[in-house]
C-alpha positions as YAML, in Angstrom:
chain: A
units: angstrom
residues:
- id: 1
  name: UNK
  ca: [-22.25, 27.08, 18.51]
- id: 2
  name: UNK
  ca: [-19.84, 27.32, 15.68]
- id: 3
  name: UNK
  ca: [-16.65, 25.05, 15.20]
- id: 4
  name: UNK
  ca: [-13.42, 26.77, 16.89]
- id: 5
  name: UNK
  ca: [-10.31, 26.21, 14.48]
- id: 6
  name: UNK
  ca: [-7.06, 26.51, 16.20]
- id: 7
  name: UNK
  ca: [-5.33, 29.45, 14.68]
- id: 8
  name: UNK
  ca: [-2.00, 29.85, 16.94]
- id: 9
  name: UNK
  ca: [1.22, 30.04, 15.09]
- id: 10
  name: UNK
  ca: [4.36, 28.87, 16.66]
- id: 11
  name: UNK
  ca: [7.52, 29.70, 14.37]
- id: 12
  name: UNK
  ca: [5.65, 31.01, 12.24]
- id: 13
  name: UNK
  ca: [3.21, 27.31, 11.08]
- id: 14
  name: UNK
  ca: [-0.04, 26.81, 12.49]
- id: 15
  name: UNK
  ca: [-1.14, 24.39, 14.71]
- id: 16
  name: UNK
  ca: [-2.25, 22.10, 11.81]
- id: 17
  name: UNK
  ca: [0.54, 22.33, 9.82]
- id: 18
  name: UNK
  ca: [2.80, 21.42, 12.75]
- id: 19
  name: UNK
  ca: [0.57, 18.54, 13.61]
- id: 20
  name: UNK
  ca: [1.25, 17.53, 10.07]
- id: 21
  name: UNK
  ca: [4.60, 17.31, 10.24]
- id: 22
  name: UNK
  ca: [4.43, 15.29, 13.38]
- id: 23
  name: UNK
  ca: [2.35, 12.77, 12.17]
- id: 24
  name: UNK
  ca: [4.29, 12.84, 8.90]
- id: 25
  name: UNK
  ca: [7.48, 11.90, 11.38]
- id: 26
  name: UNK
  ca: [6.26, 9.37, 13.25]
- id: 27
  name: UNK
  ca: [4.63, 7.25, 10.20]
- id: 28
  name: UNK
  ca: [8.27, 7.68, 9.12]
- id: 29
  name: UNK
  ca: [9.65, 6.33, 12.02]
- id: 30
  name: UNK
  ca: [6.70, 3.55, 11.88]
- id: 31
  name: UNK
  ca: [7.89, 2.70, 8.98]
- id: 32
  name: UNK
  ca: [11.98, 2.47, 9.77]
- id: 33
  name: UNK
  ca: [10.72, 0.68, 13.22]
- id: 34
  name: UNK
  ca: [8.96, -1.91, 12.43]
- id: 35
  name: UNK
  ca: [10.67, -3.14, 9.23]
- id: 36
  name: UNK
  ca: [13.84, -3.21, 10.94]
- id: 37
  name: UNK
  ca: [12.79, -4.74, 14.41]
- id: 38
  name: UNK
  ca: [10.00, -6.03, 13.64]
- id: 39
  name: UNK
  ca: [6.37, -4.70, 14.46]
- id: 40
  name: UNK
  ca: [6.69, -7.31, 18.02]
- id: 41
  name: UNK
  ca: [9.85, -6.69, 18.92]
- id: 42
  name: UNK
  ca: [9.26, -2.87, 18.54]
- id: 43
  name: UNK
  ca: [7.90, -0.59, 21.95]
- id: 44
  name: UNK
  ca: [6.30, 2.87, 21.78]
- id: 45
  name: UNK
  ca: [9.78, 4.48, 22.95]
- id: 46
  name: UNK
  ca: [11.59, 2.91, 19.76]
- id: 47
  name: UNK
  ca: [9.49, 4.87, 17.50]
- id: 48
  name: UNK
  ca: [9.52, 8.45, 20.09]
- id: 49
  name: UNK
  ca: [13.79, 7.56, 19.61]
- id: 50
  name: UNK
  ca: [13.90, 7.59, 15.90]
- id: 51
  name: UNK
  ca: [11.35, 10.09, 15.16]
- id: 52
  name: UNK
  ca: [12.67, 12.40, 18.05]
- id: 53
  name: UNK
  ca: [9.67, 13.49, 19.71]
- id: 54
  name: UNK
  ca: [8.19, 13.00, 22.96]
- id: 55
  name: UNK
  ca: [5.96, 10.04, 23.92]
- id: 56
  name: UNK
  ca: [3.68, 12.65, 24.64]
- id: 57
  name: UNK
  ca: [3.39, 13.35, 21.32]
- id: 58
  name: UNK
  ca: [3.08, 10.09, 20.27]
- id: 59
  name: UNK
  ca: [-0.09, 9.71, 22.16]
- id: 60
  name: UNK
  ca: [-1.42, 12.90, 20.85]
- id: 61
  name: UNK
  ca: [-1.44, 11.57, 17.65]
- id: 62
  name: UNK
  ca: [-1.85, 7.64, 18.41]
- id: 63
  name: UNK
  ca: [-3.51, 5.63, 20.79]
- id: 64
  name: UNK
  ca: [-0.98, 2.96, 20.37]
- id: 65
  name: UNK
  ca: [1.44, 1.09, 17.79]
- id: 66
  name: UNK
  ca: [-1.25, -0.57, 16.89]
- id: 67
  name: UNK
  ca: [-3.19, 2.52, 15.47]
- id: 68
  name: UNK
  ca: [0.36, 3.83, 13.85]
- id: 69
  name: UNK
  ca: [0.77, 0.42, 12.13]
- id: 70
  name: UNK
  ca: [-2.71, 1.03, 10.79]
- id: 71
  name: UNK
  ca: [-1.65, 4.23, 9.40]
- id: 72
  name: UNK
  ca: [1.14, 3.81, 8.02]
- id: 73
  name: UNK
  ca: [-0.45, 0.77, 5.98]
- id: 74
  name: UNK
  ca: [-3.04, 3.27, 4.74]
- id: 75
  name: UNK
  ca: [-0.53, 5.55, 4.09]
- id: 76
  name: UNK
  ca: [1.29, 2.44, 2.06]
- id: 77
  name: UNK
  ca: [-1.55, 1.75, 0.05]
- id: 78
  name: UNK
  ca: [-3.14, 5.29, -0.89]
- id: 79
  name: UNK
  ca: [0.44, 5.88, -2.22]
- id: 80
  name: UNK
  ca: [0.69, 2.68, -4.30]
- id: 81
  name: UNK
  ca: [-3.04, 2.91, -5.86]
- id: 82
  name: UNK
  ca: [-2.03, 6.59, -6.98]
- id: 83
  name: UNK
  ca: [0.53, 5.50, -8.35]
- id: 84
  name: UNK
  ca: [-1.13, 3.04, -10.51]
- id: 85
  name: UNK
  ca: [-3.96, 5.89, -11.52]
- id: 86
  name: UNK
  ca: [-0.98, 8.34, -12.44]
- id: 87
  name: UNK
  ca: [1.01, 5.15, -14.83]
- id: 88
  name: UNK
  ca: [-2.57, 4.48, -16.56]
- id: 89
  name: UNK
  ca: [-3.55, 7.69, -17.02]
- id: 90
  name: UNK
  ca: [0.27, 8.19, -18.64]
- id: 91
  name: UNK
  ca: [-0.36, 5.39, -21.22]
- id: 92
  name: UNK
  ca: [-2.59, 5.47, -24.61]
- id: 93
  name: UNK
  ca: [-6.13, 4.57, -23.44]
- id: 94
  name: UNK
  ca: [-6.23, 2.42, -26.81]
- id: 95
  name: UNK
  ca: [-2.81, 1.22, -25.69]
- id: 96
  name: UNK
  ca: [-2.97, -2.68, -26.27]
- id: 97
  name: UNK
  ca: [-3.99, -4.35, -22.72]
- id: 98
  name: UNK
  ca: [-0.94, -6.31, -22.10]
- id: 99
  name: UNK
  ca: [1.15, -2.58, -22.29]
- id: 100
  name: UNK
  ca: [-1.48, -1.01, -19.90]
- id: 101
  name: UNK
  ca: [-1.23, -4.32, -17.38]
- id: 102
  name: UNK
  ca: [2.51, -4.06, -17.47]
- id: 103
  name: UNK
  ca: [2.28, 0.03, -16.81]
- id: 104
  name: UNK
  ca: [-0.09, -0.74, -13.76]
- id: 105
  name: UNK
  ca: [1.76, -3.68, -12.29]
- id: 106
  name: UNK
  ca: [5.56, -1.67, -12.88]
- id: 107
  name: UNK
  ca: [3.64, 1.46, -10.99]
- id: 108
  name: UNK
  ca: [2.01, -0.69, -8.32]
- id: 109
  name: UNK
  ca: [5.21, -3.10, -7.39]
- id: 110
  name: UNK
  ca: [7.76, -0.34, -7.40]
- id: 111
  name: UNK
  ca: [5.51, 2.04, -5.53]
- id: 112
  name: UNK
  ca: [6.46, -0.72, -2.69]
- id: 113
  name: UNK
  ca: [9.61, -2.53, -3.79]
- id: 114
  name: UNK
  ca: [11.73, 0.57, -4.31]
- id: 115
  name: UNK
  ca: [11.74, 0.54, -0.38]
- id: 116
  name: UNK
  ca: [12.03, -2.32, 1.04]
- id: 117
  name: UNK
  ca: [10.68, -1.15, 4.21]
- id: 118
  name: UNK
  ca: [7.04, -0.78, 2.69]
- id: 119
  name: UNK
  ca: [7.35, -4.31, 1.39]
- id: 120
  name: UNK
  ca: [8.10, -5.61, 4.65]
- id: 121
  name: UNK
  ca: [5.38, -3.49, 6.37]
- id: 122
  name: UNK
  ca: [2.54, -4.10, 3.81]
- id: 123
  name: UNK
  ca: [3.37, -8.06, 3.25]
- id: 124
  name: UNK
  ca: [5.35, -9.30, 6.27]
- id: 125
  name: UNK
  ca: [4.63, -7.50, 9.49]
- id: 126
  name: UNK
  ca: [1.04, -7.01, 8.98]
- id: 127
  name: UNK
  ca: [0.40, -10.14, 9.15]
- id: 128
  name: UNK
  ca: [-1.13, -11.72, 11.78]
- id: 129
  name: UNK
  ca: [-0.64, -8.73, 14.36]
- id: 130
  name: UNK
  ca: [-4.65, -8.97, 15.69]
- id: 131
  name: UNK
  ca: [-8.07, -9.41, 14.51]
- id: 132
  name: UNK
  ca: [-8.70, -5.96, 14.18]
- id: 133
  name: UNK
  ca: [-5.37, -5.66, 11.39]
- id: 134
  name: UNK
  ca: [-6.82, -8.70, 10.00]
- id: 135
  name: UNK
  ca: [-10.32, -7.51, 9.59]
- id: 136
  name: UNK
  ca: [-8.90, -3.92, 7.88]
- id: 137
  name: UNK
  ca: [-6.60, -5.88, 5.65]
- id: 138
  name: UNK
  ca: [-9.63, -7.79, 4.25]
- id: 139
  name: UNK
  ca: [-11.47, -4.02, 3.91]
- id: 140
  name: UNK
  ca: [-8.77, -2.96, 2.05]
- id: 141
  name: UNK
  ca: [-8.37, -5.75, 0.18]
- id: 142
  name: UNK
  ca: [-11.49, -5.44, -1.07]
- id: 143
  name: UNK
  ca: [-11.24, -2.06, -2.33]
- id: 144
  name: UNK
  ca: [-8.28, -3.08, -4.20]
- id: 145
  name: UNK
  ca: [-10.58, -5.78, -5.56]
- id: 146
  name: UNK
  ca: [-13.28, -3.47, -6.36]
- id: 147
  name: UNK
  ca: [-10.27, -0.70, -8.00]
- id: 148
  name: UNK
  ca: [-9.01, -3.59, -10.25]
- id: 149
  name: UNK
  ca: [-11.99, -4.89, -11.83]
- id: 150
  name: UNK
  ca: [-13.33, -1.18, -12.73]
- id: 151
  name: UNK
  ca: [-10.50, -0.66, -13.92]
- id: 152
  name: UNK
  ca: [-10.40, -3.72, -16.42]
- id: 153
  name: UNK
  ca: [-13.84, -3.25, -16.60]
- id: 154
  name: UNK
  ca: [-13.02, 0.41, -17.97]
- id: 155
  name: UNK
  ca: [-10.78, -0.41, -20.08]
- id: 156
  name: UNK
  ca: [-11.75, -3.78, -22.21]
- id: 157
  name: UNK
  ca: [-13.94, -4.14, -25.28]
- id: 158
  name: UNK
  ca: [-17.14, -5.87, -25.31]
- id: 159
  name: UNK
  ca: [-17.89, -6.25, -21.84]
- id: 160
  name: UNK
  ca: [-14.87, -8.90, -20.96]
- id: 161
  name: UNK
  ca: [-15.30, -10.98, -17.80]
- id: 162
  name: UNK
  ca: [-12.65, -12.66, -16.71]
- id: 163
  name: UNK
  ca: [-13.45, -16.83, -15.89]
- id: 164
  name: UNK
  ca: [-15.30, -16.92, -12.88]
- id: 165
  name: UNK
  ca: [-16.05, -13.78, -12.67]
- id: 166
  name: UNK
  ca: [-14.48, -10.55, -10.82]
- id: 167
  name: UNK
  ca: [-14.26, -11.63, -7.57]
- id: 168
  name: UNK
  ca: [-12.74, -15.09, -8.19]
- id: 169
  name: UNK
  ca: [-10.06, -13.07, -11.11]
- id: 170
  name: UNK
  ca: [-9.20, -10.43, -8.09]
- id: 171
  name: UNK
  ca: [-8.75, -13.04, -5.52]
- id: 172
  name: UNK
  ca: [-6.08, -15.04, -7.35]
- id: 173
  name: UNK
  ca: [-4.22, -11.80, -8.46]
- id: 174
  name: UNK
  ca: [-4.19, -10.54, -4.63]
- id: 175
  name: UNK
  ca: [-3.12, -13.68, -3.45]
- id: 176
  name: UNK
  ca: [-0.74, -13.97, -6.14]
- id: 177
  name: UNK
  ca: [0.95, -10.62, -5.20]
- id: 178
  name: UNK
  ca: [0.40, -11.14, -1.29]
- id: 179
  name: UNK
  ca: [2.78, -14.25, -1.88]
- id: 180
  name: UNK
  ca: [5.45, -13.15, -4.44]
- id: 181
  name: UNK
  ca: [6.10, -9.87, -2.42]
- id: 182
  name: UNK
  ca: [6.43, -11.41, 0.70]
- id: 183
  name: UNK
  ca: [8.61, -14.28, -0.64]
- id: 184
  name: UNK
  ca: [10.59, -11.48, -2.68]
- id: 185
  name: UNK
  ca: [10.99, -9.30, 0.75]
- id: 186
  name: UNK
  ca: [12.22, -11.90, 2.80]
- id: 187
  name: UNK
  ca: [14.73, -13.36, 0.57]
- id: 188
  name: UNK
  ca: [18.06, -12.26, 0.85]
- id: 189
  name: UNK
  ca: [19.15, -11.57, -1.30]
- id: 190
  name: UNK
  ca: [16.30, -10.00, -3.21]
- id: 191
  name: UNK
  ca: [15.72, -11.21, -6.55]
- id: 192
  name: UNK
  ca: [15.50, -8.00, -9.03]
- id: 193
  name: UNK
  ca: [12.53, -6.12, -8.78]
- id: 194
  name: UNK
  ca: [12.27, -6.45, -12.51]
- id: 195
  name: UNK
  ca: [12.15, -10.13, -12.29]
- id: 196
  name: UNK
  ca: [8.85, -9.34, -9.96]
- id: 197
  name: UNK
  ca: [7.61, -7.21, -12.35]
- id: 198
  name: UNK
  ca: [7.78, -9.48, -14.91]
- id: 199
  name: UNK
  ca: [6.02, -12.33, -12.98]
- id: 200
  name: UNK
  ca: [2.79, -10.17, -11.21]
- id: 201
  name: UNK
  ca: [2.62, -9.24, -14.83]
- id: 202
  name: UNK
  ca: [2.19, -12.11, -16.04]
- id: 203
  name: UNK
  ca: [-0.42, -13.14, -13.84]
- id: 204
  name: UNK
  ca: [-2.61, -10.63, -14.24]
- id: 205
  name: UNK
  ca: [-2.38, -10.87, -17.93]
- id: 206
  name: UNK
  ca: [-3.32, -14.30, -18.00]
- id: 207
  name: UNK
  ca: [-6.34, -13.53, -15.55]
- id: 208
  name: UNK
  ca: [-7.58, -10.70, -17.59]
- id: 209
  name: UNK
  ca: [-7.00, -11.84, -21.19]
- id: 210
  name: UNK
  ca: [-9.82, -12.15, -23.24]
- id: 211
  name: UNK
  ca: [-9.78, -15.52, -24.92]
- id: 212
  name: UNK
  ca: [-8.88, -15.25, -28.93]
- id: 213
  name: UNK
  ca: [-11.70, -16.39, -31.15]
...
């Protein structure tokens, strides 16, 4: 038997598109949700209150807050690593290395710090929520890991591995941003986001530099 696609229109959008757009408003909600009342202190009706749609709904799309907190995160992260892809892919590819890491950590830190909210999501309230968020945390982690060493892989001379190797280098960095974001989103005030710009920056650079003869 062939696959049946839903083709129904109602006001004129399919079914998909619709489905879209209700998905689309309760990761939005997700998002306003838990980094205002935190991801524990948060129900199922919160979010079906400030997306306004049904709990019905909600369960058409989710099978709990759990699963929404997942997706939003994903949604989090694609966003920020396409952002880093569009700033390198902006700069000279013979652009000296400390420009290129200062492109890619600007892109990457204000794809999350120019809303709070996805700081607070990605480096506060994920944390610690079940084993199941902890074990896709570490598989996401590790694509990140994988995404920054081709890409200094890519784009240094000669081969360059960092001391101790990729794994060790990607380690430090993620840690390194893990902390400083969650430190920066839970201070209040917030330091400038330049200020943690400046400092990712500068650990990266120092992880990826190739040592001067």
């Amino acid at each position: 038997m062939g696959t049946f696609t839903d083709t129904r229109t109602y006001g004129g959008q399919s079914m998909a598109v619709r489905r879209a757009e209700r998905r689309a408003k309760f990761i939005e909600a997700g998002l306003t949700v838990f980094s205002g009342k935190g991801y524990a202190g948060s129900s199922v009706a919160d979010i079906c209150s400030e997306a306004g749609l049904a709990r019905s709904q909600f369960y058409a799309e989710f099978r709990s807050r759990e699963d929404l907190l997942l997706g939003l995160y994903d949604v989090i992260q694609d966003d920020s690593q396409a952002a880093v892809v569009a700033a390198l892919e902006r700069e000279d590819a013979d652009a000296e290395k400390s420009l290129l890491t200062a492109a890619a950590m600007a892109a990457l830190v204000r794809s999350v710090g120019d809303d709070p909210r996805r700081a607070r999501i990605v480096f506060v309230e994920m944390i610690g929520v079940s084993s199941r968020v902890e074990t896709h945390r570490a598989n996401r982690r590790a694509l990140w890991a994988e995404f920054i060493a081709a890409t200094i892989a890519e784009r240094s001379d000669g081969g360059f591995t960092p001391p101790g190797g990729y794994a060790l280098a990607t380690a430090a960095f993620l840690g390194a941003l893990t902390e400083l974001v969650h430190t920066w989103s839970s201070s209040d005030p917030r330091p400038p986001i330049d200020d943690l710009i400046a400092v990712i920056t500068a650990v990266l650079d120092a992880l990826v530099r190739q040592p001067t003869e």
